[in-house]
FIVO-677996 format. One record per residue (C-alpha): residue in one letter; x, y, z. Coordinates in steps of 0.05 Angstrom, whole numbers, padded with zeros to 5 digits, always signed. Each point is the difference from the previous one (the first is absolute). Layout:
<atoms>
aXYZ
...
</atoms>
This chain:
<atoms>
x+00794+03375+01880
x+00017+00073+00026
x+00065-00004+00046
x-00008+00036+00060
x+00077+00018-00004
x-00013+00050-00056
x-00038+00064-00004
x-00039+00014-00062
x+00057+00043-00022
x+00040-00072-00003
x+00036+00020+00061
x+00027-00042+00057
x-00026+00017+00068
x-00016-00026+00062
x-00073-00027+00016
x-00031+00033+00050
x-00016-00033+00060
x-00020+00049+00044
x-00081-00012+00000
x+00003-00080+00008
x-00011-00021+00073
x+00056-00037+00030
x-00015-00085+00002
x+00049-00054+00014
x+00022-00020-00061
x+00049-00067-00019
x+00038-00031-00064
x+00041-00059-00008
x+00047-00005-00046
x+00051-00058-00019
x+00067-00009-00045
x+00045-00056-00011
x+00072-00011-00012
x+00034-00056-00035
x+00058-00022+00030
x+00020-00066-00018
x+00006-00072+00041
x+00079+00018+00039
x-00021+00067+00021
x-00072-00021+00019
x+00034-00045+00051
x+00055+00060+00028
x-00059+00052+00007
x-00042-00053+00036
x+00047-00016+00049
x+00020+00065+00006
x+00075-00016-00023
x+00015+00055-00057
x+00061+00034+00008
x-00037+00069+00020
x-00038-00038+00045
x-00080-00006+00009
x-00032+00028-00066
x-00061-00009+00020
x-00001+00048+00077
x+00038+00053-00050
x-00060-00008-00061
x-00051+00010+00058
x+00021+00059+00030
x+00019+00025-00076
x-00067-00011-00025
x-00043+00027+00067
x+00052+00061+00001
x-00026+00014-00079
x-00068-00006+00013
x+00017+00065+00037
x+00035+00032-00045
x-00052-00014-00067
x-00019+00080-00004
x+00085+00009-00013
x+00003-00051-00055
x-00075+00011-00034
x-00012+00068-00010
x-00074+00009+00005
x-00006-00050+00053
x-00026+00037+00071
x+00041-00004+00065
x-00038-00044+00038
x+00000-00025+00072
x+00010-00072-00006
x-00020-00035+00067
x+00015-00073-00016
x+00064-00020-00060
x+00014-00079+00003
x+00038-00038-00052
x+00001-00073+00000
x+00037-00055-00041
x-00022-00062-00023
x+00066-00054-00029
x-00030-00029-00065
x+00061-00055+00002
x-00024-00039-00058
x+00001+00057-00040
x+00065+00043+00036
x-00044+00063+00007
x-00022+00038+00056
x-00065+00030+00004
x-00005+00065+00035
x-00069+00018+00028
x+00000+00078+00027
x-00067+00029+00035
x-00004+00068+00018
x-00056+00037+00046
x-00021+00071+00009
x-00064+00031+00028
x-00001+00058-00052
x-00028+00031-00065
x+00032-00038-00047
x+00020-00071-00011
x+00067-00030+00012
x+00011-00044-00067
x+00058+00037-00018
x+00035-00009+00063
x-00011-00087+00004
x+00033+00006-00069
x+00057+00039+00012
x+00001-00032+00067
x+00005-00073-00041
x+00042+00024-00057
x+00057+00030+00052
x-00006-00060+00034
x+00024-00038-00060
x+00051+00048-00024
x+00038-00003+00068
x-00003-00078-00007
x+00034+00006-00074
x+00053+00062+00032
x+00016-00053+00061
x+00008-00064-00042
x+00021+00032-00069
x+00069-00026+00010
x-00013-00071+00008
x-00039+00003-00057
x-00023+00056-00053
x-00053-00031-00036
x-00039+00002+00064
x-00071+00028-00043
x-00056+00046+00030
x-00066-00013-00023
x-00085+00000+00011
x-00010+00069+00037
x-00068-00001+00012
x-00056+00029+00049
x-00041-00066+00026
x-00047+00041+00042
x-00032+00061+00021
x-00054+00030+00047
x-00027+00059+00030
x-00018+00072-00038
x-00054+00010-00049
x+00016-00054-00055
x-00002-00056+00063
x+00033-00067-00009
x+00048-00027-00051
x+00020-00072-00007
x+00053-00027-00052
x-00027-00065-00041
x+00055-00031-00019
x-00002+00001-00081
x+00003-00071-00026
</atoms>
């Protein structure tokens, strides 16, 4: 498969864009973190010592989805209209599960922005509870959806 990140010299370079015709386009994206049974309990009730993790994670992660062209450097600055992350406690398990979707009416897709959007999410969960306990583990960065521009709709199967 030919990357479109590479010219047929073998250098990087921005795709162009500039010919596709603007549609709303969406992507999903989810990480989780590990963070055992004691601190599963503190950053449910909100009872960490810096406080709610979870309001800071949100506002980390929907902040990053706006900054993706800084951090990935052939990813377009794009206007992103909608940036929402939710959490889901797994407390069985002592994981959270981060779900970021992103929304732009534009020429390109916003993948890259649910991920980063998901994985800064779940670094500012480790930074806040790191000192309660460092084995806190970030893991299962994936895109579970897609839709809009010319290659349409993408749905994750989960692999068995």
């Amino acid at each position: 498969m030919k990357s479109s990140h590479f010219d047929d010299r073998g250098q990087a370079r921005m795709v162009d864009v500039s010919g596709k015709e603007p549609t709303l386009r969406t992507a999903t994206a989810s990480a989780t973190v590990r963070v055992g049974d004691e601190l599963m309990r503190e950053i449910g009730t909100g009872d960490t010592a810096k406080g709610d993790v979870l309001a800071v994670a949100r506002l980390a992660g929907i902040s990053a989805a706006k900054k993706t062209p800084e951090l990935i450097p052939l990813a377009h600055p794009l206007q992103i209209h909608h940036a929402a992350i939710e959490f889901e406690m797994r407390a069985g398990s002592a994981e959270i599960n981060i779900v970021a979707t992103v929304r732009a009416f534009d020429r390109t897709g916003v993948e890259m922005e649910a991920m980063v959007a998901a994985s800064v999410a779940a670094l500012t969960i480790y930074d806040m509870c790191k000192g309660g306990n460092r084995a806190i583990s970030i893991g299962d960065v994936v895109l579970l959806a897609k839709e809009g521009g010319k290659s349409g709709v993408y749905r994750r199967e989960e692999m068995a």
